[in-house]
N, C-alpha and C positions, 0 to 999 in steps of 0.2 A: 504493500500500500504506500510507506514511504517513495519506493520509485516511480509509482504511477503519480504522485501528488510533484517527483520533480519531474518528471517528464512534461505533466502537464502546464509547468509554470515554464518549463523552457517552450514550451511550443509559444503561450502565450506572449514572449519577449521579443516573439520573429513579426510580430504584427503590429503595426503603426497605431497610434491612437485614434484613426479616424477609420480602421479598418472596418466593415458592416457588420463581421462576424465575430468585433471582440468580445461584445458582451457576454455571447453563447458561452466562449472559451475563459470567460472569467467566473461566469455561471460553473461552469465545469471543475474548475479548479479550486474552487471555493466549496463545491461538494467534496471532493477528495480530501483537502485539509479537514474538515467535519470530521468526515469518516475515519478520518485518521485517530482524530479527537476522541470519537464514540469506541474507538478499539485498545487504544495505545495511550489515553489522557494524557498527549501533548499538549499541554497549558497553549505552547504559543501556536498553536495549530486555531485557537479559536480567534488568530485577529484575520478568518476568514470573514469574518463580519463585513471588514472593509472593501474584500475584495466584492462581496456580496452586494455592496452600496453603490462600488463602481458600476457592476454589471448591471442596476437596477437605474443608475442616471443614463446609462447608454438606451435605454429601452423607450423610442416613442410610445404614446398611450394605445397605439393601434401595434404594436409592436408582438410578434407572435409568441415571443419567449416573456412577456410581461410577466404573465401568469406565476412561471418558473422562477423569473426574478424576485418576485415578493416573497412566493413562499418561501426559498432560499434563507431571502434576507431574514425575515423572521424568526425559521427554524435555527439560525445561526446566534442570532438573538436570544434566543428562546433555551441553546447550549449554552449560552455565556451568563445568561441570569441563571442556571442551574445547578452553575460552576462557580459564583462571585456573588449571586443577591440581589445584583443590581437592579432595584426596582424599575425603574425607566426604559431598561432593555425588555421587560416583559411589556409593561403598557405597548411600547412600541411593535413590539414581535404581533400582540393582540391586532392593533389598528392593520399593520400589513397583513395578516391573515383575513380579516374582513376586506380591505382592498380586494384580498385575490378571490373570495368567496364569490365576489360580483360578476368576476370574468367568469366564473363557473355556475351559468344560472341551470334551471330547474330541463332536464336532459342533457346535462355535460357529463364527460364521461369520466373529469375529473371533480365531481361534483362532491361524493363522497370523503374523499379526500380532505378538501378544503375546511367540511364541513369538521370534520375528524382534529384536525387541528386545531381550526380555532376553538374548539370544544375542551381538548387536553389543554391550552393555554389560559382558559378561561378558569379551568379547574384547578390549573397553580395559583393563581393568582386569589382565588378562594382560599385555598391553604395557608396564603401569604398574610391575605388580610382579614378572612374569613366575612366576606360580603355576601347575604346569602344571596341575591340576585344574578352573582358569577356563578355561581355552583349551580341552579334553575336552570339560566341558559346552557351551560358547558349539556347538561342530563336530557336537555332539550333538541340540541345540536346533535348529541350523540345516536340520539335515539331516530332523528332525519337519518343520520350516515346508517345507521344499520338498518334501515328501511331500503339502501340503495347498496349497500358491502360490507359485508359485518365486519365492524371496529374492533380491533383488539383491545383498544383501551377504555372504551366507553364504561366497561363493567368499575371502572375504579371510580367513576364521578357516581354512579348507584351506590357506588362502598363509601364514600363519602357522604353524601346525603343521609344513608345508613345512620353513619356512624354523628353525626349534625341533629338528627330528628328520631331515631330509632323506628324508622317505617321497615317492617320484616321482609315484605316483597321487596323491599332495593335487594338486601344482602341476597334472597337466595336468586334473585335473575340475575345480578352479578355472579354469581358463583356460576351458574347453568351456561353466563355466555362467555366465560374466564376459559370454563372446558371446550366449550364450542372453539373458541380461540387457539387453546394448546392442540389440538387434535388439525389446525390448519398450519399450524407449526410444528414438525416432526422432526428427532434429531438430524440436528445437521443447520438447521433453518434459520438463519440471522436472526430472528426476533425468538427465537425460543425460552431464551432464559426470561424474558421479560413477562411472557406468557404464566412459566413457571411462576415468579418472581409474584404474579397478580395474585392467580390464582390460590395460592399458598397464603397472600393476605387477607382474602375474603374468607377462607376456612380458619383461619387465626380470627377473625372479629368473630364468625360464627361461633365457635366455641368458646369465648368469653360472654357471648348472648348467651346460649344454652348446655356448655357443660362438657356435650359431647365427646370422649375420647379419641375418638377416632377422627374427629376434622383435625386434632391437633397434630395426632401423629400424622397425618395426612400432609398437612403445612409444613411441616417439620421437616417430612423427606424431600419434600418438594422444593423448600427453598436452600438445602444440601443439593438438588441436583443444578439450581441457578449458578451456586455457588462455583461450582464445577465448571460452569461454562463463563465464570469472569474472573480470569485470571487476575497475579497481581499486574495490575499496569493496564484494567479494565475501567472505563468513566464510571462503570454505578458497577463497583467490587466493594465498594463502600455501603453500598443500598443492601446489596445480600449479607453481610457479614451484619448488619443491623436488624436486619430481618430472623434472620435465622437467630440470633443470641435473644430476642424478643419472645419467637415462639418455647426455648430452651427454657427460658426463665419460667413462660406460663406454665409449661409441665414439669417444672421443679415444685412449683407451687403447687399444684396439684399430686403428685406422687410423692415427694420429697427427696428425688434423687441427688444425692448432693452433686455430684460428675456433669449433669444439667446445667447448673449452675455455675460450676466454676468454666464448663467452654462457656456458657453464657458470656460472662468477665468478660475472659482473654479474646472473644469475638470484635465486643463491644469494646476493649483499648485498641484494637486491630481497626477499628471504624472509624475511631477519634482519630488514629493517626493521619488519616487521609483525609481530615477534614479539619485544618487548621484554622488558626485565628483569621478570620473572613471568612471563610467557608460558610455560605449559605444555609449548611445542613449544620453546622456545627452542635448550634444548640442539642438538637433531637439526639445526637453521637450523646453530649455532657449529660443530659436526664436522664438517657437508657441505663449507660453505666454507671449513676450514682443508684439508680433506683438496684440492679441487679446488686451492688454492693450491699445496698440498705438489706435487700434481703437475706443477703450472707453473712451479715452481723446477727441479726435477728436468728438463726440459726447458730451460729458458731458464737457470738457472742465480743468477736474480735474491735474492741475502740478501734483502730486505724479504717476500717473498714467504715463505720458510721460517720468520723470525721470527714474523710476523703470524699462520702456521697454527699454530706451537707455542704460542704466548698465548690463540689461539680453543680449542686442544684444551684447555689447561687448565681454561678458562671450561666446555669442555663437562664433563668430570671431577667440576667442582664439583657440577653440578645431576644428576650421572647419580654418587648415595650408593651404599653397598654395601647391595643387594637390588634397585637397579633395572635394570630388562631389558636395559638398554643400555651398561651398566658395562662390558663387558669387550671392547666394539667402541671405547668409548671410551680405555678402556687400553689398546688395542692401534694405534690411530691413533697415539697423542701417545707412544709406543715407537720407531714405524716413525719420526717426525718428528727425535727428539730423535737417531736414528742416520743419519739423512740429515744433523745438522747436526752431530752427530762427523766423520764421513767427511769433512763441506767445513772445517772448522774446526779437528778434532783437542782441541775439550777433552775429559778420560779424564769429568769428570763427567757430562757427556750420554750418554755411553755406559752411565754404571752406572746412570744411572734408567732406562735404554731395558730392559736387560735386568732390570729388579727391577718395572720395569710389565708385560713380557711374565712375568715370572712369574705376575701376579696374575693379568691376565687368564687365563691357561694354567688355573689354580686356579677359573675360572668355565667353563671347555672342557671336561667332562671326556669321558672315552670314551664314541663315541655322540654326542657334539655336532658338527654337521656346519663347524665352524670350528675343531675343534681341530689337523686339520693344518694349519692356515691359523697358528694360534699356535706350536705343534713346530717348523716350518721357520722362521719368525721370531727366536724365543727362541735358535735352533741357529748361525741366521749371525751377530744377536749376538755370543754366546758368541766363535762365530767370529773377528769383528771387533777383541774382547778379546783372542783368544789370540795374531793378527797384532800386534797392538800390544805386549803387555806380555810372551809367552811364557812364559803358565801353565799347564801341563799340564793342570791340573783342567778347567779351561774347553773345552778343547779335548777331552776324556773327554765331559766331558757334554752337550755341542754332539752329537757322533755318538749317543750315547746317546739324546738326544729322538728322532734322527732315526731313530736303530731303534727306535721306538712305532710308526714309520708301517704297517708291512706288516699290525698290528694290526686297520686300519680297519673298523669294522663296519654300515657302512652304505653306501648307492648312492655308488659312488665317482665325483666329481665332476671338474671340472679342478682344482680346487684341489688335488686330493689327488694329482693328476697331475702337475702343475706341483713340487708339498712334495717327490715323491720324485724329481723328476729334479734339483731343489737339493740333494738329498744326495747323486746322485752326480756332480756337479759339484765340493759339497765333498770330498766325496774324493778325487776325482782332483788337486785341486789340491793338497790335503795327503797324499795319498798314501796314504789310512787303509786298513787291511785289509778295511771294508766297503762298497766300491766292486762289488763284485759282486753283494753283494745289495740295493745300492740299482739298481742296473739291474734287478736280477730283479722289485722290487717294483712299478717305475715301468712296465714291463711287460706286471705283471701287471693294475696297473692301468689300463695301454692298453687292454688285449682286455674289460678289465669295464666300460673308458671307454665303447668303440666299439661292442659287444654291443648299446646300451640307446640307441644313435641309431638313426634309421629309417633304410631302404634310399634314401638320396635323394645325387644326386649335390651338392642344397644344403649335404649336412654334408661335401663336401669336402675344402672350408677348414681347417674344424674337425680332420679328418683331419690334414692336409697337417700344421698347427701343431703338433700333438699329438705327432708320431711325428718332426721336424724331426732328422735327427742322431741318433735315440736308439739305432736298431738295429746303427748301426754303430760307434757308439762303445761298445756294450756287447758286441759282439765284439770290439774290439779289447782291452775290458779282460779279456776272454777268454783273449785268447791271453796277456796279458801276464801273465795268472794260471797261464799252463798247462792253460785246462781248457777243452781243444778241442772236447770233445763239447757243452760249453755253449755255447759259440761260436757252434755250428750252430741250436742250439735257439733262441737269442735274437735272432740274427739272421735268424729265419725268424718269431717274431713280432712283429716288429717292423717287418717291409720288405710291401708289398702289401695290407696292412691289408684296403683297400676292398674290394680281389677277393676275398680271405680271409674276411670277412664275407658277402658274396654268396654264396660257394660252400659256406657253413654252410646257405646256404637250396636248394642244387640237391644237397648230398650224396646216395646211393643209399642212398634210407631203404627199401629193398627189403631189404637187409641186415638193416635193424633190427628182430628180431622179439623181443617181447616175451611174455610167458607169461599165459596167464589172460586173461580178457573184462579185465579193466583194463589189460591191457597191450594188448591190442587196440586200444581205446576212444585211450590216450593216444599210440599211434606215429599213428593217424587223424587225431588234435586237430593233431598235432605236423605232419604231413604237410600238411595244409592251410593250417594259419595260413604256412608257409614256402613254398606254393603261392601266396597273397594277396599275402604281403610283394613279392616275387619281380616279382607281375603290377601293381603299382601300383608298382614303380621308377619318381621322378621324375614322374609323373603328381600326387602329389599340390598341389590348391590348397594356401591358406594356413588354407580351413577345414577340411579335411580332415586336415593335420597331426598335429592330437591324435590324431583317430582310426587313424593308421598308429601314433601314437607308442604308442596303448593297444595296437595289435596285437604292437607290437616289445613291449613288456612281457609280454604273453600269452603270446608264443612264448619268452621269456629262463623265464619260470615251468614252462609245463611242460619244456624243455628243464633245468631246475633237478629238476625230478620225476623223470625219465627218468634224471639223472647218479648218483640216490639208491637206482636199483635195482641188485642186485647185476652185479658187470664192466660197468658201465656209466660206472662212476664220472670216466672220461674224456672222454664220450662228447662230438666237436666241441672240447673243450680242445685248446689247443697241444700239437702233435706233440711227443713226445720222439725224441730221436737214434735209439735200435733203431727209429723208423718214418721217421723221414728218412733214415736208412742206405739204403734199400729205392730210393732214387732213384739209388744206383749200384749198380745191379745188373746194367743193361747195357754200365757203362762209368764211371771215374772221372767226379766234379763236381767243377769247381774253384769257389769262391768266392772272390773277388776282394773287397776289402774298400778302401775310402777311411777314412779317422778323422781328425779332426784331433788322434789321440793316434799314430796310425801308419797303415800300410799294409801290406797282408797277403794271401797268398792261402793257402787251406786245401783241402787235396784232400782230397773224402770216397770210401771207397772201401767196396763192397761186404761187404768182410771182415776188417776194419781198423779200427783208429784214425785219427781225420783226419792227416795230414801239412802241417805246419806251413811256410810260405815266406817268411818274410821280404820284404819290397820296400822297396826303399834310396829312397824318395821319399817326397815331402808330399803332403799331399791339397791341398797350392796347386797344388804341381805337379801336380796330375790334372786340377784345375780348370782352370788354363790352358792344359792339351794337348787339354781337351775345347772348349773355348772357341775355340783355334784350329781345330781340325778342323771343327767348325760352321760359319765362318767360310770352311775351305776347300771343305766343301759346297756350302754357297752356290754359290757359280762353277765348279763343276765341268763341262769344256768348251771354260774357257779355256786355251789353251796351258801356260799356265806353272802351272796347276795340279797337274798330277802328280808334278811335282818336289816343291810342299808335300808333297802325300801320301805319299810315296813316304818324307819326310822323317819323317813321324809315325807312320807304320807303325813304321820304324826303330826311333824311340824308343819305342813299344811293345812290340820286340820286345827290347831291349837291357834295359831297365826291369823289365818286367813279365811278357812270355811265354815266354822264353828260358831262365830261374829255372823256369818252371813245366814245361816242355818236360824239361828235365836232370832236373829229379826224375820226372817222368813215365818217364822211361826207365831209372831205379835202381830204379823201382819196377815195371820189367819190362813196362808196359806199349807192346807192340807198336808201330812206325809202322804206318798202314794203319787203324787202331782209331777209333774213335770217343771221343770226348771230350764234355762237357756246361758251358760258360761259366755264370757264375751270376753277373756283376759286381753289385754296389751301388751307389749315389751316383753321382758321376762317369763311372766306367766304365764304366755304361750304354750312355752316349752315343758311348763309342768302338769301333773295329770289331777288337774285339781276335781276331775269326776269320783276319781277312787280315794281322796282326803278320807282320815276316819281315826278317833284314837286305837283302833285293833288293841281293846282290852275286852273281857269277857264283860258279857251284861249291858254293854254298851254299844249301841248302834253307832256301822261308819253312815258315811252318805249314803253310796248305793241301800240302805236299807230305809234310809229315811224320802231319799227325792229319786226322782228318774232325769240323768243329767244330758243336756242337748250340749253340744257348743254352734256357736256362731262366731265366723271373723269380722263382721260388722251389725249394727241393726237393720241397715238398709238392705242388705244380703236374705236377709229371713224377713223382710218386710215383702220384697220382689217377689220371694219363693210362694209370702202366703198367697198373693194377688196372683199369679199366674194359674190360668185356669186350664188343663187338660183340656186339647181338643180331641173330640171322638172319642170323648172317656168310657163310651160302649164298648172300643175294642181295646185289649192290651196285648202290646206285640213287646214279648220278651226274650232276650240275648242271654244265653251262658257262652261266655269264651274260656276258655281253658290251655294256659300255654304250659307245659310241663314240660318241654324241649326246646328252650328258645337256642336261640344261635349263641354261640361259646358261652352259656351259662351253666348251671348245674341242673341236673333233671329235681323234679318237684311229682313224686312219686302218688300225691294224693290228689293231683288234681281230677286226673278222670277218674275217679270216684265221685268227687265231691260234684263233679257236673254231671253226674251219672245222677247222684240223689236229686238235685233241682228238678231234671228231670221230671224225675218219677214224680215227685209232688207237685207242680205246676206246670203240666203237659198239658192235665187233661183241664185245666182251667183256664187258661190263657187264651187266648184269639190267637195267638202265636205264636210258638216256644220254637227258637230257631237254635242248635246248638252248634260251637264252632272252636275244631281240638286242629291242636298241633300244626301239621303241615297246614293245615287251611290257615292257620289264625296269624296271619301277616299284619301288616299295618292297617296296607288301602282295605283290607276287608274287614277288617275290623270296624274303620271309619266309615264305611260303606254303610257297616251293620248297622250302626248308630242314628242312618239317617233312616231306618224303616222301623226301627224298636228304640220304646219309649223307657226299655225296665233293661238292668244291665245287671249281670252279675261276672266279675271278670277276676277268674284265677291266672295267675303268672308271680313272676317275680317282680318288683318293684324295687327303681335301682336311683334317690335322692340322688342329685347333685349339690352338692352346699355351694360349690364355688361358680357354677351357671346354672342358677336353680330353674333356669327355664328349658332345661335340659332334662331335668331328674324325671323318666320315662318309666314306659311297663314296655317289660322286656317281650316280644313277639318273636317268632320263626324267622323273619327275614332283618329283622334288626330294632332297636329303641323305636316305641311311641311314644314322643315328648311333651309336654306341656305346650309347647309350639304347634306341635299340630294339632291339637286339642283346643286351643284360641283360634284356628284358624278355621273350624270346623263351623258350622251352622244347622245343627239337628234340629229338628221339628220337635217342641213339645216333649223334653227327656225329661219323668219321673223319679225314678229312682237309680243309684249304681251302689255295690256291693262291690268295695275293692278288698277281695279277698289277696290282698300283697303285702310285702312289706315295707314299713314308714314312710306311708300315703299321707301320712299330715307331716311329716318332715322336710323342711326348707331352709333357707338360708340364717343363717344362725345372725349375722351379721344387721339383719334387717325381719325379725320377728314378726314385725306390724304390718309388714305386706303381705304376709301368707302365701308367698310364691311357693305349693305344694300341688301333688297330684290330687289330692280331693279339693283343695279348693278353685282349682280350677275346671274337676266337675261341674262345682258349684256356681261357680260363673259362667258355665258354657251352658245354664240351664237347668239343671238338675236340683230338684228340690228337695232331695235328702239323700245323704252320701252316708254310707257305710267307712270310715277308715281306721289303717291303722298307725300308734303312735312308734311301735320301734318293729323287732322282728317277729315273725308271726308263726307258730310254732303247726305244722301242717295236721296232725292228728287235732290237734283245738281247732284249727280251722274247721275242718270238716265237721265236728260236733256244733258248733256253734251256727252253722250254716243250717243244720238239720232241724233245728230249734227253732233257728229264727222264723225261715219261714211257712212253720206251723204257723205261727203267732203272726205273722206278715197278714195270710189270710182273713179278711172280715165274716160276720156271721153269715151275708149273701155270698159265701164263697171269693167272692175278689180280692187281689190284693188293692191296698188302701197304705200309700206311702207316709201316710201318717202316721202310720202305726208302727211305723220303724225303729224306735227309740223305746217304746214298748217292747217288740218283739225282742230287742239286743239285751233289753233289760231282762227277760224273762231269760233269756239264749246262756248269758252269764252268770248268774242264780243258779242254774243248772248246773254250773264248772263248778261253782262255791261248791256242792251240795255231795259231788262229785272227786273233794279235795284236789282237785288242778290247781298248781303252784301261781302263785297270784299274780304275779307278773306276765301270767297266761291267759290267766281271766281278765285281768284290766286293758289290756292291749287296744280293743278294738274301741273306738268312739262313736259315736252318731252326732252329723253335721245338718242340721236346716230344721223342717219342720217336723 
């Protein structure tokens, strides 16, 4: 490139100044030096400029190369303000880009082009001064140019606007045409890295909006392979090494990898080098690296590291005046800095510029900016910080005061804004402020508007799990501690099972939902469908397909937004209020059992009542380590000395915990003999609080006094009671039986045990289909489900804790999973009997979502589930199976899935009576109604 730039400057010194064809040749030559610039950052290669000005005074206004001259001179412009700052070289670059747009009117075939440029110039010059009317047109311009040749850069003025307003359709059509883009760029292709380089930054914003694991690692490899293609001695080798240590840092943050981190660093002193005192970019080099510092200290604890980023943020401050776009990111780092180095140090003066910077910045946030609860929760613990320290009221007034701006929020609520309100009810409760309940309400509420606006995939999780960490049960405890029991219920029902919760927004009975007039017709149709798609592409989606589920989950959040705006509608899929969760003790109290690390509680809901309030004299340590043993004692259950543990932890279940519930149960006139509904939380998931009991003589346990249901929510068994059998005249029922799955171990009693079903519900059923071994695969399994409403399913059952949406029942041809059990859509499924082993066992890490094989029975439909809590010992299987559905049968001979919890009850009485070692007989539970 060097020789073609001096070839081209010698040709041009053979031609006189009044030659016709200098201009062309200084046009040309003034490319070359550019190009030189874009490859090799020869500083002096950019006073192509001039030659650019020369070829552009040569050019009459009818002149055929005019065109070429302008945009030349601009683009040359346009490298030199990118490289130096100089504001006047952009204005100007701007005005010659419009010049040349004119020569290019509407059918030029450089029409696009022009359009493309003056668009990306427009959008610097937003970032310069952040005028939102530059950024409008540049998104306006762009969107002309890809109407006529798709822009590779258009998706960044969408990323920007994004990242300015928080509108969710910018980020993901920017991402859809970032890909569009790399895919017309394939190695080898002069603009690839820059493709890269986009691309890689819109899944970097995406994943600070929602969470997602995988946009980062996505970003991450992506701007490693930019990186790759700009060497040292590349114009924007500076842009990728900032890039890439950005994303490094966010997945430090998230995983805690330290190694993250420290390439983070050394990227980011790699960045600064290249962009010295005038350098344009300087600033954004000095804030990356002090911020990655700050968080290296914050970890490791090292002073030089905190000093060193407080001195960088200042330096960034300097060059980031008041009007530039970056002011108040940079106020807001070197705030955060100067209160991490009060905290380790305790001088009062760091503290008062930390909170007089969060003010400023706060004054560049205003409502509507999608960082200003990022600034509120800031400014608020501040404050906070001050009020520990010095105990001034005032501070301590307006700490909570920011913090009630939050519920305000008026755009797509992000983490951030989810994270902002669950720091206010943290400060609350620590201080004890009277608005602790309605920072739970808010935090909440913006879980369900968090969650609503992820796609149906079990990749967002994570994202769940983190989200919801503590929040439902701590906001019942502050419930109760307020007295406001009926909140209690409400908040800890949106807050526990999220994931089911969202799924079962997409299977509700939109038979129900009839709307008035061809438009309401037309929108329950939209609405039924898009929830039909979501539903049937669970977890199937690739990584390109993404967006396109994320546009669907947008699609359906819109009209579902449409549908809440027509009259009595206006709830319609919102969090249940109490008079509809009341509706789940209609056939019998629900207790709620509650863990907090602020208390421990259990609440009985009763059908015609206020809840009743129980007190529990324990910690949620102590829940955790009677859960942790009892896991512990699963495990070995068989070895001799095991039942004496067990025997031991019942005890203290039933002393603790069921004993309190049991005494009020009976002031409250509820019968022995009655049916009851467990609804534990957190911890108490995982224990078998149906078999609680003192096992002394003369003394009734539970099972002797109540008949015990569980439920993972109220809304769960509220769905179940409402849901009406159709064609309740016929019952078409399934025994599968796999005792030969693929590389498992055989299961010797199953064809017996589907042998007995058999013989007793042959001759009663509309339709007893049976399905062993070789037949019993996946697809015919799932096949089976869609012609029979009654399920009894012998195999092994095989938990996954660590992708609980994995944890399957083992078939002939390989795992049926959770995944394809959500993905399914049966008609009208009654009952299933999962004769397997730990069908209510799931992720240990996250309790309250109940990611198991029975409860996603229970969400796929099914209105009482047979499961088991650990392993299931195959002679009791088969006794208990023989039992039950005697008792399953009503006096008109039919089965009646109500009577399931009876039947299991009588099924296990029988083992008692029988001496079957206890951990044999309690095993199995009954789930719904």
């Amino acid at each position: 490139m060097a020789d073609d730039a001096e070839q081209r400057r010698a040709v041009l010194q053979k031609y006189s100044a009044g030659y016709s064809l200098r201009s062309r040749f200084l046009n040309n030559l003034a490319n070359r030096l550019r190009n030189r610039f874009s490859r090799q950052g020869v500083l002096a290669d950019l006073d192509d400029v001039e030659q650019c000005r020369a070829a552009l005074r040569r050019c009459r206004p009818s002149h055929s190369d005019l065109s070429d001259c302008l945009n030349n001179l601009a683009v040359s412009l346009w490298d030199r303000f990118r490289q130096r700052g100089v504001p006047s070289d952009l204005d100007e670059c701007i005005e010659l880009h419009r010049d040349a747009l004119l020569l290019h009117p509407p059918g030029h075939s450089l029409r696009s082009g022009s359009l493309n440029n003056l668009a990306v110039s427009l959008g610097d010059r937003f970032l310069q001064r952040g005028v939102p009317s530059d950024l409008d047109e540049s998104i306006e311009l762009h969107r002309d140019a890809l109407l006529l040749l798709l822009s590779t850069i258009s998706p960044s003025s969408l990323r920007d606007r994004f990242r300015q307003r928080g509108i969710l359709s910018d980020l993901d059509e920017s991402i859809e045409l970032h890909r569009d883009a790399l895919l017309l760029h394939p190695p080898g292709h002069s603009d690839r890295s820059y493709s890269l380089n986009n691309l890689a930054n819109s899944l970097a914003d995406r994943f600070l909006q929602w969470g997602v694991p995988s946009d980062l690692d996505e970003s991450i490899e992506l701007h490693r392979d930019a990186l790759l293609l700009r060497p040292p001695g590349h114009s924007d080798r500076s842009s990728s090494l900032n890039n890439l240590a950005v994303s490094l840092r966010d997945r430090f943050r998230q995983r805690g990898v330290l190694s993250d981190l420290d390439e983070s660093i050394e990227l980011h002193r790699d960045a600064l080098l290249l962009h010295p005192p005038g350098h344009s970019l300087r600033s954004g080099s000095l804030n990356n690296l002090a911020v990655s510092l700050g968080d290296r200290f914050l970890q490791r604890g090292v002073p030089s590291d905190l000093d060193e980023c407080i001195e960088l943020h200042r330096d960034a401050l300097l060059l980031r005046p008041p009007g530039h776009s970056d002011r108040s990111s940079s106020l807001h780092n070197l705030a955060i800095s100067l209160r991490d180095r009060f905290r380790q140090r305790g001088v009062p003066s760091d503290l008062d510029e930390s909170i007089e910077l969060h003010r400023d910045a706060l004054l560049l946030r205003p409502p509507g900016h999608s960082d200003r609860s990022q600034s509120l929760n800031n400014l608020a613990f501040s404050l906070g910080d001050r009020f520990k320290q010095r105990g001034v009221p005032s501070d301590l007034d307006e700490s909570f005061n920011l913090f009630s701006q939050l519920p305000h929020t008026s755009h797509a609520v992000s983490r951030q804004d989810l994270a902002a309100a669950k720091s206010w009810a943290a400060a609350a409760e620590e201080t004890n402020h009277t608005s602790a309940l309605l920072a739970y309400q808010t935090a909440l509420k913006f879980l369900d508007q968090h969650v609503a606006l992820l796609s149906s995939s079990s990749r967002n999780f994570d994202v769940i799990r983190m989200a919801t960490a503590s929040l439902a049960v701590d906001a019942f405890s502050c419930s109760i501690r307020h007295r406001a029991l009926t909140t209690a219920v409400e908040l800890v029902e949106q807050g526990r099972a999220v994931f089911w919760t969202q799924l079962a927004r997409l299977s509700s009975p939109f038979d129900e939902l009839s709307l008035p007039g061809d438009t309401g017709v037309v929108l329950v149709e939209e609405f039924k469908q898009l929830s039909s798609r979501l539903r049937a592409v669970f977890d199937r989606s690739t990584e390109d397909q993404s967006s396109q589920i994320r546009q669907l989950t947008i699609q359906w959040n819109d009209v579902l937004s449409r549908i809440r705006m027509l009259p009595d509608l206006s709830r319609f899929l919102l969090p249940p209020l109490f008079s509809d969760l009341q509706k789940a003790a209609e056939e019998g109290p629900v207790i709620i059992i509650n863990a907090s690390q602020y208390s421990c509680d259990a609440l009985i809901v009763l059908r015609d009542q206020d809840p009743v309030h129980i007190p529990i004299d324990i910690t949620q340590t102590y829940v955790s380590e009677l859960s942790t043993e009892f896991q512990s004692v699963a495990e070995q259950f068989g070895c001799s000395d095991q039942q004496n543990k067990l025997v031991g932890i019942l005890r203290k279940l039933w002393h603790h915990i069921v004993e309190p519930v049991v005494q009020a149960l009976r002031v409250l006139n509820v019968r022995p003999g009655s049916r009851i509904w467990w609804c534990p939380t957190a911890e108490f998931t995982l224990l078998p609080l149906h078999a609680a009991g003192p096992y002394e003589r003369e003394r009734d346990n539970l099972p002797q006094i109540y008949i015990s249901s569980y439920t993972p929510t109220l809304a769960t068994l509220v769905r179940a009671r409402q849901r009406v059998s159709q064609n309740a005249s016929s019952q078409y029922f399934v025994a599968i039986g796999q005792g030969n799955p693929e590389g498992g171990k055989e299961l010797r009693c199953v064809a017996p045990e589907v042998a007995a079903i058999a013989r007793r519900l042959a001759p009663i059923v509309s339709s007893f289909t049976s399905i062993q071994d070789s037949d019993a695969t996946v697809q015919v399994v799932l096949d089976a489900l869609n012609d029979n409403q009654w399920l009894h399913l012998a195999c092994h059952g095989m938990p996954n804790r660590q992708r609980p949406f994995e944890s399957s029942f083992a078939m002939r041809d390989g795992p049926l999973m959770i995944k394809d059990i959500i993905r399914s859509n049966w008609q009208n499924p009654e009952f299933a009997f999962l004769s397997a082993c730990h069908t209510t066992v799931g992720d240990e890490n996250s309790p309250d979502e109940s990611i198991h094989l029975a409860a996603a029975m229970q969400f796929s439909g099914f209105r009482s589930v047979i499961g088991s809590m650990w392993s299931v010992d195959d002679d009791v299987a088969q006794q208990v199976v023989s039992t039950f559905y005697d008792k399953l049968v009503d006096d008109s001979g039919r089965l009646d899935c109500r009577r399931a919890a009876v039947a299991l009850h009588k099924a296990v009485k029988k083992l008692r009576r029988n001496n079957v070692p206890l951990e044999r007989q309690i095993v199995f539970v009954h789930i719904g109604i």
